[in-house]
C-alpha positions in Angstrom: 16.2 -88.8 -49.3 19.8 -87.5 -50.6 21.5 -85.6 -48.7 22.9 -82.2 -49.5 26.9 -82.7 -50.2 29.0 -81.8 -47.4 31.8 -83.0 -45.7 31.3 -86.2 -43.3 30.1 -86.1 -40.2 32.1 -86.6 -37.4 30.8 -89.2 -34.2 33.4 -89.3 -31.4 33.0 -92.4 -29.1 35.3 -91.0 -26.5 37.5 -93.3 -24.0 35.5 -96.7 -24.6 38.3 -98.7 -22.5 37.1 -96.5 -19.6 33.6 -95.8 -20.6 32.5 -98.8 -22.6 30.9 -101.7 -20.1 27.6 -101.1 -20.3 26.7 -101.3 -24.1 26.2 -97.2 -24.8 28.7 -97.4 -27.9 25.2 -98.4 -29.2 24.5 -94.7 -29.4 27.3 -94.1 -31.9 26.1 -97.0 -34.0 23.0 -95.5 -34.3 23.0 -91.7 -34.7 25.3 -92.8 -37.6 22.9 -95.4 -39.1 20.3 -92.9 -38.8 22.8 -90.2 -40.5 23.3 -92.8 -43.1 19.3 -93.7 -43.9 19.4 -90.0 -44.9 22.4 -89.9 -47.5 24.7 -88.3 -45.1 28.3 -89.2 -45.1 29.7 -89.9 -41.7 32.7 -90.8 -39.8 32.6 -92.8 -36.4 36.0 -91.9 -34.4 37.0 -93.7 -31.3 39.0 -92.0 -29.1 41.2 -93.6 -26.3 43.1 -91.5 -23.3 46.4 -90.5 -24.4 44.8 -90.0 -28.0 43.6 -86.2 -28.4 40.2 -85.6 -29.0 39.2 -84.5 -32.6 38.6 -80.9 -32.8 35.7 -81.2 -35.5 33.9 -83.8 -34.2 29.5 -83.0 -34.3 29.0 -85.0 -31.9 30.9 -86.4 -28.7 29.5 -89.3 -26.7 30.2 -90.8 -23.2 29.0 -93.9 -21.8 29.4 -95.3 -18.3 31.8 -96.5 -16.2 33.3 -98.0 -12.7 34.9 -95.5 -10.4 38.4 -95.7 -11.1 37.9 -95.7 -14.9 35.4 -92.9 -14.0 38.0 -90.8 -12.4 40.9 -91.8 -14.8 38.4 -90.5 -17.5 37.8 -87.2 -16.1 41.8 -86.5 -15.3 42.3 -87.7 -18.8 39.3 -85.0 -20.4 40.8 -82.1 -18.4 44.0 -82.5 -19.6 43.2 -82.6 -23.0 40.4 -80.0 -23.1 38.9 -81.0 -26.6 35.8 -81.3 -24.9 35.2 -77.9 -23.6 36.5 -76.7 -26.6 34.1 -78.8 -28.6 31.1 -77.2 -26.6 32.5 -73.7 -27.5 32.2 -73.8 -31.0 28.6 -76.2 -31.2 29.2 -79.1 -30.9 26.4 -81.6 -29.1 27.6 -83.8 -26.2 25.5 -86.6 -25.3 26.4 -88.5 -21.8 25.2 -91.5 -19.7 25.6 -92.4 -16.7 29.2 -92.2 -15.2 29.3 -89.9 -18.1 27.0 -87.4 -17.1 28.5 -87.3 -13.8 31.7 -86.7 -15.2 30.3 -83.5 -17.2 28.9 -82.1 -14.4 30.7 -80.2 -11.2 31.5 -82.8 -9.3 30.8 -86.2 -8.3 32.1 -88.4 -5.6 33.5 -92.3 -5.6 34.7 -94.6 -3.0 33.4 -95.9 0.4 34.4 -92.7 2.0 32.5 -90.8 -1.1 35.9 -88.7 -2.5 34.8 -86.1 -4.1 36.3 -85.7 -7.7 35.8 -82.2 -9.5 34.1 -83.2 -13.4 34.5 -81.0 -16.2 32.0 -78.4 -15.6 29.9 -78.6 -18.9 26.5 -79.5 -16.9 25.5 -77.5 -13.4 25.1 -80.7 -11.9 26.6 -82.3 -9.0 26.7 -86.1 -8.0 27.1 -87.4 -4.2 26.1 -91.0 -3.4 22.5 -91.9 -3.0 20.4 -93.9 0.1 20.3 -96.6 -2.4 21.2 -98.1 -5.5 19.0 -97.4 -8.5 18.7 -100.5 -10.7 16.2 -101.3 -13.5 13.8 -100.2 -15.9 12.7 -96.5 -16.0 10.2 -95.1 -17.8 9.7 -91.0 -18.3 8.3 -88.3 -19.9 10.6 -85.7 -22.8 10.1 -81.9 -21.0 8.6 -80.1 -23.8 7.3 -82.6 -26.0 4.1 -84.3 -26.6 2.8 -87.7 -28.1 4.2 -91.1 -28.0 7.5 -89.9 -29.0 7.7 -87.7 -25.7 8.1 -91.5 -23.4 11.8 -92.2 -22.9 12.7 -95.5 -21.9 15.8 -97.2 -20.6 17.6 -99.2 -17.9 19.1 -97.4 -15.2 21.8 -98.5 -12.6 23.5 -96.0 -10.6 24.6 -95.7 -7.0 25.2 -91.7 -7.6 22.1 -89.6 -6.9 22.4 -86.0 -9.2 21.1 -82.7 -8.2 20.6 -80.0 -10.6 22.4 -76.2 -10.5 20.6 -73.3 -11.6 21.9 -73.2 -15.0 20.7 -76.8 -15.7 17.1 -78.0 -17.0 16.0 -81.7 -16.4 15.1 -83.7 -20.0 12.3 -85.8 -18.5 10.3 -86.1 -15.7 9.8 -89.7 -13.8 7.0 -92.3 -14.3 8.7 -95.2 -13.3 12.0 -95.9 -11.7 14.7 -93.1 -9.2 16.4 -91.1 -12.3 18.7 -88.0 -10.8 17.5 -88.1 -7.7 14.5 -90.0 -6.9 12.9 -86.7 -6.8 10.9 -86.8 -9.6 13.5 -85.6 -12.5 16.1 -87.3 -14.8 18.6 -86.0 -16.9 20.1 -82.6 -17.4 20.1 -79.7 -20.1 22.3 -77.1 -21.1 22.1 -75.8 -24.7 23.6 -78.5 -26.9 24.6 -81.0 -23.4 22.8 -83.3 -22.4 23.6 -86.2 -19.3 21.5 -88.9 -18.8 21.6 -92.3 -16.6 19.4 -94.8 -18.7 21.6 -97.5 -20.7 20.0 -99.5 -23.3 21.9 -98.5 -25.1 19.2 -95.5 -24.8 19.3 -94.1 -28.1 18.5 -97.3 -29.8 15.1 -97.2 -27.2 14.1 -93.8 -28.2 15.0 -92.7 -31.8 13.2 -89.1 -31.3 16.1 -88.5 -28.9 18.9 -89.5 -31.3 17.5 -87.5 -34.3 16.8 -84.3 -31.7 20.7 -84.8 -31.0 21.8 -84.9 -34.4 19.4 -82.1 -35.1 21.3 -79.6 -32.1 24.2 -80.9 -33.6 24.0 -79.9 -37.7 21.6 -77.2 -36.8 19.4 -78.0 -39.3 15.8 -80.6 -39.6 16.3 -84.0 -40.7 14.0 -85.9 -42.8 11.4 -88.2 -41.3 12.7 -91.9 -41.1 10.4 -95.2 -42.3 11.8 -97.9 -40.4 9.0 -100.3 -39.1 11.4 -102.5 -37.0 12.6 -99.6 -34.9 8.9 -98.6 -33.9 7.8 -102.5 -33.3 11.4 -102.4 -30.5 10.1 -99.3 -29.3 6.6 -100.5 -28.5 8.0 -103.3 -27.1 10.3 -101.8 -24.5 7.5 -99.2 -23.6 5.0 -102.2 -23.1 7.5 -103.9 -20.9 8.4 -101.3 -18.6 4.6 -100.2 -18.3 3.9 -103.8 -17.1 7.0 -103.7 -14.7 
């Protein structure tokens, strides 16, 4: 199905030196892809720190990171501000991981757990946990129903999240820790949205990456027929269900 025309759409990978080690530039490649399938015209941008953030971008991705690329990343966002700015006008922001830490409030690093003020786009905050969360986690979209409402991924974080008042968890936990080990993962606020699992977790759960792409152009998108993407999807659901 052709798209109406329009002018590209913008996909900002931001800081992938910094937030890059764990695969998530995955997500770019495939809310684009899935733009493509539909006739849309898009534009993946990659954005390094010193480099100033695009100021139409639809979309603005984070990954994860170490702590001192973590930390470097969130001095680097606040000084350039594109980010907030992005949010103001309606743009989506999707972030994993060190990523969604970096969104939140705060978030700490370090043996002697520094606390590091984050950009303030999520009402979370992130203090280090009893124990490292590491592997597969399974859980369930708040809100939606069927097959397509099972989120899976990989997670591996030593940050435990907690939830402000002004923030709404995306799933809730089958299998594996996810914020907190308290039964949520995730975060919500209007068009952000922080989550740990890598995966890269958009290629995992395709409903997700067309419900971002969706809060981004504000508009439905066309149903996708792509056999191969459903077969990967059963198969990572299968896996972590017999983990």
């Amino acid at each position: 199905m052709a798209a109406p025309t329009k002018a590209p759409i913008e996909i900002v990978l931001v800081y992938q030196s910094l937030l890059g080690i764990y695969g998530d530039r995955g997500n770019a490649t495939v809310l684009t892809k899935r733009l493509q399938w539909r006739g849309y015209e898009t534009t993946l941008t990659v954005v390094e720190p010193g480099d100033p953030l695009p100021a139409g971008g639809q979309v603005y991705l984070l990954g994860g990171g170490e702590d001192a690329a973590q930390i470097s990343a969130v001095n680097a966002l606040r000084t350039d501000g594109g980010l907030q700015r992005a949010v103001d006008r309606g743009a989506a922001v999707f972030a994993v991981c060190a990523g969604y830490q970096i969104i939140g409030t705060s978030f700490t690093v370090g043996e002697h757990d520094e606390v590091v003020e984050g950009l303030g786009l999520l009402d979370v905050s992130t203090r280090r946990g009893p124990t490292r969360a590491v592997g597969e986690i399974l859980t369930h979209w708040i809100g939606r129903e069927g097959q397509d409402a099972w989120l899976t991924g990989f997670e591996n974080h030593g940050g435990y999240t907690t939830l402000g008042r002004s923030a709404t968890p995306l799933a809730t936990v089958e299998i594996g820790v996810g914020n907190d080990g308290r039964g949520t993962e995730g975060a919500v606020n209007g068009l952000v949205i922080g989550t740990y699992p890598h995966g890269p977790v958009l290629a995992r759960n395709p409903a997700l990456a067309d419900h971002i792409l969706q809060l981004a152009l504000g508009e439905g998108l066309a149903p996708l027929d792509r056999p191969e993407i459903d077969e990967l999807r059963r198969e990572r659901l299968a896996a972590v269900q017999r983990a």
